[in-house]
MARSE-315544 format. One record per residue: x, y, z of N, C-alpha, C in turn. Coordinates in Angstrom, 1 decimal, decimal comma, padded with zeros to 4 digits, always signed. Each point is the difference from the previous one (the first is absolute). Example, Ala and Ser with C-alpha at 12.3 -4.5 7.8 and 13.67 -1.06 7.14 Angstrom:
BEGIN
+--------+--------+--------+--------+--------+--------+--------+--------+--------+
!    n_x !    n_y !    n_z !   ca_x !   ca_y !   ca_z !    c_x !    c_y !    c_z !
+--------+--------+--------+--------+--------+--------+--------+--------+--------+
! +013,2 ! -005,7 ! +007,8 ! -000,9 ! +001,2 ! +000,0 ! +000,9 ! +001,2 ! +000,0 !
! -000,4 ! +001,1 ! -000,7 ! +000,9 ! +001,1 ! +000,0 ! -000,8 ! +001,1 ! +000,8 !
+--------+--------+--------+--------+--------+--------+--------+--------+--------+
***
This chain:
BEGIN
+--------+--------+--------+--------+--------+--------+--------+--------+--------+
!    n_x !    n_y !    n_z !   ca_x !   ca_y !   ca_z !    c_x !    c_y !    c_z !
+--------+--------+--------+--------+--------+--------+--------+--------+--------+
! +020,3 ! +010,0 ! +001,1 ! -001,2 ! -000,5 ! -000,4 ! -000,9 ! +001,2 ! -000,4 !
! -000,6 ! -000,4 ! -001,2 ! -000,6 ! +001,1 ! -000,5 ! -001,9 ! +000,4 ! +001,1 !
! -000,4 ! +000,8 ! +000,7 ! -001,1 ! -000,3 ! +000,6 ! -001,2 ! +001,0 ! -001,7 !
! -001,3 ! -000,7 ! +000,0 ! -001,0 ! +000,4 ! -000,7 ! -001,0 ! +000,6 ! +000,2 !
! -000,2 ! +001,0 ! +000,1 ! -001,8 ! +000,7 ! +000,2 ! -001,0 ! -000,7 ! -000,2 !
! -001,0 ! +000,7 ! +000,5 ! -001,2 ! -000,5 ! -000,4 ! -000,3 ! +000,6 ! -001,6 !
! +000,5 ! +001,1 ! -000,5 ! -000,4 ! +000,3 ! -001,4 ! +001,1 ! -001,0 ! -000,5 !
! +000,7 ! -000,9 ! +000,4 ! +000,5 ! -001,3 ! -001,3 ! -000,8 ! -001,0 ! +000,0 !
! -000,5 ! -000,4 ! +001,3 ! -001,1 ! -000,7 ! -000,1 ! -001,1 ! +000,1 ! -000,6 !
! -000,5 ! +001,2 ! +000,0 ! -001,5 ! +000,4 ! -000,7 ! +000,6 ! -000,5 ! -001,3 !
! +001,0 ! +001,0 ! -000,7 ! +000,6 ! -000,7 ! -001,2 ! +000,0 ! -001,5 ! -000,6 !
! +000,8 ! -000,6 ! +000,9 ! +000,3 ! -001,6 ! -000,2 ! -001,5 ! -000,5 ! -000,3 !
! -000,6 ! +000,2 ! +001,1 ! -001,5 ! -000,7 ! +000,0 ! -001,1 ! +000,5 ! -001,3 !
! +000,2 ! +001,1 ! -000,2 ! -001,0 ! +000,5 ! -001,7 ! +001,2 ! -000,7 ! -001,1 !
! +001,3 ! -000,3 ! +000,2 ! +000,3 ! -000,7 ! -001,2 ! -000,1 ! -001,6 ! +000,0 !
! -000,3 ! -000,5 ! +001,1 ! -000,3 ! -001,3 ! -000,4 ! -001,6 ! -000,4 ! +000,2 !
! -000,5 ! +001,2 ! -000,1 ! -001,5 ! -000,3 ! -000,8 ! -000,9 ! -000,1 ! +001,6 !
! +000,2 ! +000,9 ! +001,2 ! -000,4 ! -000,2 ! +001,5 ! +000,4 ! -001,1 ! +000,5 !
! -000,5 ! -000,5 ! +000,7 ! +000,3 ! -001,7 ! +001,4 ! -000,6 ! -000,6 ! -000,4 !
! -001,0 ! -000,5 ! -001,3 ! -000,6 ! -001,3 ! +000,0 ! +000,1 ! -001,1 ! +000,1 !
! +001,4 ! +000,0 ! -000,2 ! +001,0 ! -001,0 ! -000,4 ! +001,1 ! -000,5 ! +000,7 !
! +000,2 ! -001,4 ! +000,7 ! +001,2 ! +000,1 ! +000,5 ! +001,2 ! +000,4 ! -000,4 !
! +001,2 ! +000,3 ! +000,2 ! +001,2 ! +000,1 ! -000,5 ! +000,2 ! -001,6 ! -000,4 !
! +001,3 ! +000,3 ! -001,2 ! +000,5 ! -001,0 ! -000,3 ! +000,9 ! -001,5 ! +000,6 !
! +000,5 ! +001,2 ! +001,1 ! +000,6 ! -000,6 ! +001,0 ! -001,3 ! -000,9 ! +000,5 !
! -000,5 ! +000,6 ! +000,3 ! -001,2 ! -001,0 ! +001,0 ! -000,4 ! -000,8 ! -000,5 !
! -000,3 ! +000,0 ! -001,4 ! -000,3 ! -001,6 ! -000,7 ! +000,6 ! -000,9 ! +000,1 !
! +001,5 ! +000,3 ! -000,5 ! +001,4 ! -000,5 ! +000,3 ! +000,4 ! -001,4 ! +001,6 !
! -000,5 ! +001,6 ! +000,7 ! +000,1 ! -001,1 ! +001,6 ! -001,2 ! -001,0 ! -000,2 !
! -001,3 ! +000,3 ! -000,3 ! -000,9 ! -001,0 ! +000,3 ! +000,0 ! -001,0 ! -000,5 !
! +000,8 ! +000,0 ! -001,2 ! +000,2 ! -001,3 ! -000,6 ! +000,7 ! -001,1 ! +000,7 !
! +001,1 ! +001,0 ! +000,9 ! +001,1 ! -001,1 ! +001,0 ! -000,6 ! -000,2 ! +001,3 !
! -001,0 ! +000,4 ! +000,6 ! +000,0 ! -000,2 ! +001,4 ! -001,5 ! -001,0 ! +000,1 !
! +000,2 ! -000,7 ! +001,2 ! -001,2 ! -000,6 ! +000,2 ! -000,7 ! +000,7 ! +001,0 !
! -001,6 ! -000,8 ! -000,4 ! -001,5 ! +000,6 ! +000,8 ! +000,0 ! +000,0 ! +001,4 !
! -000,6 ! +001,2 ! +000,0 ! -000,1 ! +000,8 ! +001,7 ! +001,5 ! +000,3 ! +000,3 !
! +001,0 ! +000,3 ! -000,8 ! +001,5 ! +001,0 ! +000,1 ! +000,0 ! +001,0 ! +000,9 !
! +000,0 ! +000,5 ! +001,4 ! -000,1 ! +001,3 ! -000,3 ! +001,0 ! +001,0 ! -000,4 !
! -000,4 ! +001,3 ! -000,3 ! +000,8 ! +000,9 ! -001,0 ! +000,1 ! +001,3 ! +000,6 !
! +000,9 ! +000,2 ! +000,1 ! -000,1 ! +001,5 ! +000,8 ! +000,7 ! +000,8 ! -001,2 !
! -000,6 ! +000,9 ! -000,7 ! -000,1 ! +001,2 ! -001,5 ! +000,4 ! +001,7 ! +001,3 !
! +001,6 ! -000,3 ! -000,5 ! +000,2 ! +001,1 ! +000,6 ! +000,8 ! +000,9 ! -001,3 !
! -000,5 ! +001,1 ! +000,4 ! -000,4 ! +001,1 ! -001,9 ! -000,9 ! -000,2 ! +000,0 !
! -001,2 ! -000,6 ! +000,3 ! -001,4 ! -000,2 ! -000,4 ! -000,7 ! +001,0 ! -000,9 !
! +000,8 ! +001,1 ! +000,2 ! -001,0 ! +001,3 ! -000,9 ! -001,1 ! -000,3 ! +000,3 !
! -000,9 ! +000,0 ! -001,3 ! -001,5 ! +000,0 ! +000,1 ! -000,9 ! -001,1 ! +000,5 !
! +000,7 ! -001,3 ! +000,3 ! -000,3 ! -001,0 ! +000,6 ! -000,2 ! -001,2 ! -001,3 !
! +000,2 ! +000,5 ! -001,0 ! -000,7 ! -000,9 ! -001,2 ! +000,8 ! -001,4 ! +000,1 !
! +001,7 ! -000,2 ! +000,2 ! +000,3 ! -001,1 ! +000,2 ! -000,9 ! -000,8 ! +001,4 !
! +000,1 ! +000,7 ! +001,5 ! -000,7 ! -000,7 ! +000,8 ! -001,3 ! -000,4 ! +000,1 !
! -001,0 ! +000,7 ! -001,0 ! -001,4 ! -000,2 ! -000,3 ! +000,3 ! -001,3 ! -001,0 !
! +000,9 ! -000,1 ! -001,0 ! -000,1 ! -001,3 ! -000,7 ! +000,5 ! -000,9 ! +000,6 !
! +000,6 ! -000,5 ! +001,0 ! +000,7 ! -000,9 ! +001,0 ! -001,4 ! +000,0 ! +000,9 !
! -000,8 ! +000,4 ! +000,5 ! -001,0 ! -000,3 ! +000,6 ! -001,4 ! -000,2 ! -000,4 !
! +000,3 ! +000,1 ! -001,3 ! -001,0 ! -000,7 ! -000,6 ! -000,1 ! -001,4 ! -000,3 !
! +001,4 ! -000,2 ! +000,2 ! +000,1 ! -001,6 ! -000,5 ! +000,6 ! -000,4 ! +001,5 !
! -000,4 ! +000,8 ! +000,7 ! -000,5 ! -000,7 ! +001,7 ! +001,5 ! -000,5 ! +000,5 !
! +001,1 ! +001,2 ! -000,4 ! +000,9 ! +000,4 ! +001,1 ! -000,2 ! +000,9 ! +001,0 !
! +000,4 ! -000,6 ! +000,9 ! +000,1 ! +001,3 ! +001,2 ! +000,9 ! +001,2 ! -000,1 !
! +000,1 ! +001,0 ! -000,2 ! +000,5 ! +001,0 ! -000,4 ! +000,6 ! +001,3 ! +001,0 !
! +000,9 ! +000,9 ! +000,4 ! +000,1 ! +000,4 ! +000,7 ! +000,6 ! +001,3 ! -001,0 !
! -000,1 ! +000,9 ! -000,5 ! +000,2 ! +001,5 ! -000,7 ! +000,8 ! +001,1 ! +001,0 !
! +001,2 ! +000,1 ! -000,4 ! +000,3 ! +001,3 ! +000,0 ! +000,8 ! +000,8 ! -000,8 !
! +000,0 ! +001,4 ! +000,4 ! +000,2 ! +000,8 ! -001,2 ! -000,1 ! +001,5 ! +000,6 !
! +000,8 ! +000,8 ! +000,0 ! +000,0 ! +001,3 ! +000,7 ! -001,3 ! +001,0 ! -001,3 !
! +000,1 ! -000,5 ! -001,2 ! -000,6 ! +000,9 ! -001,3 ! -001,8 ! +000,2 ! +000,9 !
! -000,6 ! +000,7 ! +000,1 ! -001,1 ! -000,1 ! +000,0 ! -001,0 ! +001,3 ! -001,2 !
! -000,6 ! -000,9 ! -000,2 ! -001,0 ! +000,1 ! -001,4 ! -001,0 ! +001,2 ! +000,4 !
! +000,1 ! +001,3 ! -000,2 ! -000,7 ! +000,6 ! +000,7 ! -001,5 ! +000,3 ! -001,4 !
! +000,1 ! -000,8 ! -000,9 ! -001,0 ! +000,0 ! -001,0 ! -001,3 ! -001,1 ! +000,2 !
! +000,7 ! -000,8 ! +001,1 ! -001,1 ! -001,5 ! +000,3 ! +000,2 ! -001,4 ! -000,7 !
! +001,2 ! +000,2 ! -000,7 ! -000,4 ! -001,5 ! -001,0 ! +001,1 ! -000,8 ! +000,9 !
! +000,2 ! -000,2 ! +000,9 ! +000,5 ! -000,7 ! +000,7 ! -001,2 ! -001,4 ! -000,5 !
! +000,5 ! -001,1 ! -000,3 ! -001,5 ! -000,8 ! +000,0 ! -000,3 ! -000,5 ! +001,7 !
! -001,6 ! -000,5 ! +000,2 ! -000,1 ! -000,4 ! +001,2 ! -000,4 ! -001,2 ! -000,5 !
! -000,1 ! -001,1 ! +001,2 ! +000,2 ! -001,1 ! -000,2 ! -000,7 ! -001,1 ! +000,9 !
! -000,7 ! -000,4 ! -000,5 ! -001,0 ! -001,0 ! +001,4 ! +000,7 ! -001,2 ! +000,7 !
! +000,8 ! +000,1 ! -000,9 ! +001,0 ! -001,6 ! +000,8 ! +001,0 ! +001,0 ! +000,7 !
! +000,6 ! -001,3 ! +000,2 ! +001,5 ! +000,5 ! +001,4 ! +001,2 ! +000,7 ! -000,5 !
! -000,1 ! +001,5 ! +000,6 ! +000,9 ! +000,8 ! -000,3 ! +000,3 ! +000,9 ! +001,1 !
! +001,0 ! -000,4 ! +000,6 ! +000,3 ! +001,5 ! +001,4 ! +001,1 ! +000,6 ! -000,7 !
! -000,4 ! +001,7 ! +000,3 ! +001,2 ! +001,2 ! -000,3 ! +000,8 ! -000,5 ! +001,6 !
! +000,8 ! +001,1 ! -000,9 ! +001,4 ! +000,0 ! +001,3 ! -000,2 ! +001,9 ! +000,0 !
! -000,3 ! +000,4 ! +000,8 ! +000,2 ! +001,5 ! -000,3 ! +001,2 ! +000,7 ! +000,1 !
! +000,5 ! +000,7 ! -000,8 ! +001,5 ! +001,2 ! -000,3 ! +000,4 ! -000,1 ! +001,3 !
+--------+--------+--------+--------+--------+--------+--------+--------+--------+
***
């Protein structure tokens, strides 16, 4: 298994234009699951899938060893617990 740095990440994330945006995948699931699902986004990277899953008022549970030492992790007012490394 190939493991990734944080400099692929920084990478990955300036080519798909930063986190604004869920992944594709994540649109994908939201279309199949029903309201109040919860989702546990493990890879979470920057949180951008688990920030869009709690916006539409899933409970969310993120983890992900990568941490964002730049800040764009997004934060999030609704329900999201880290799992720490």
């Amino acid at each position: 298994m190939q493991k990734f740095s944080g400099d692929h990440w920084e990478q990955f994330y300036s080519a798909e234009g930063g986190c604004s945006q869920p992944s594709k995948f994540a649109l994908w699931v939201a279309g199949r699951i029903k309201a109040g699902t919860k989702i546990v986004d493990v890879g979470a990277g920057n949180g951008r899938d688990s920030h869009f899953f709690a916006g539409r008022k899933h409970p969310v549970i993120s983890v992900d060893p990568y941490s964002d030492p730049k800040g764009r992790f997004f934060h999030h007012k609704g329900k999201i617990e880290s799992v720490p490394d």
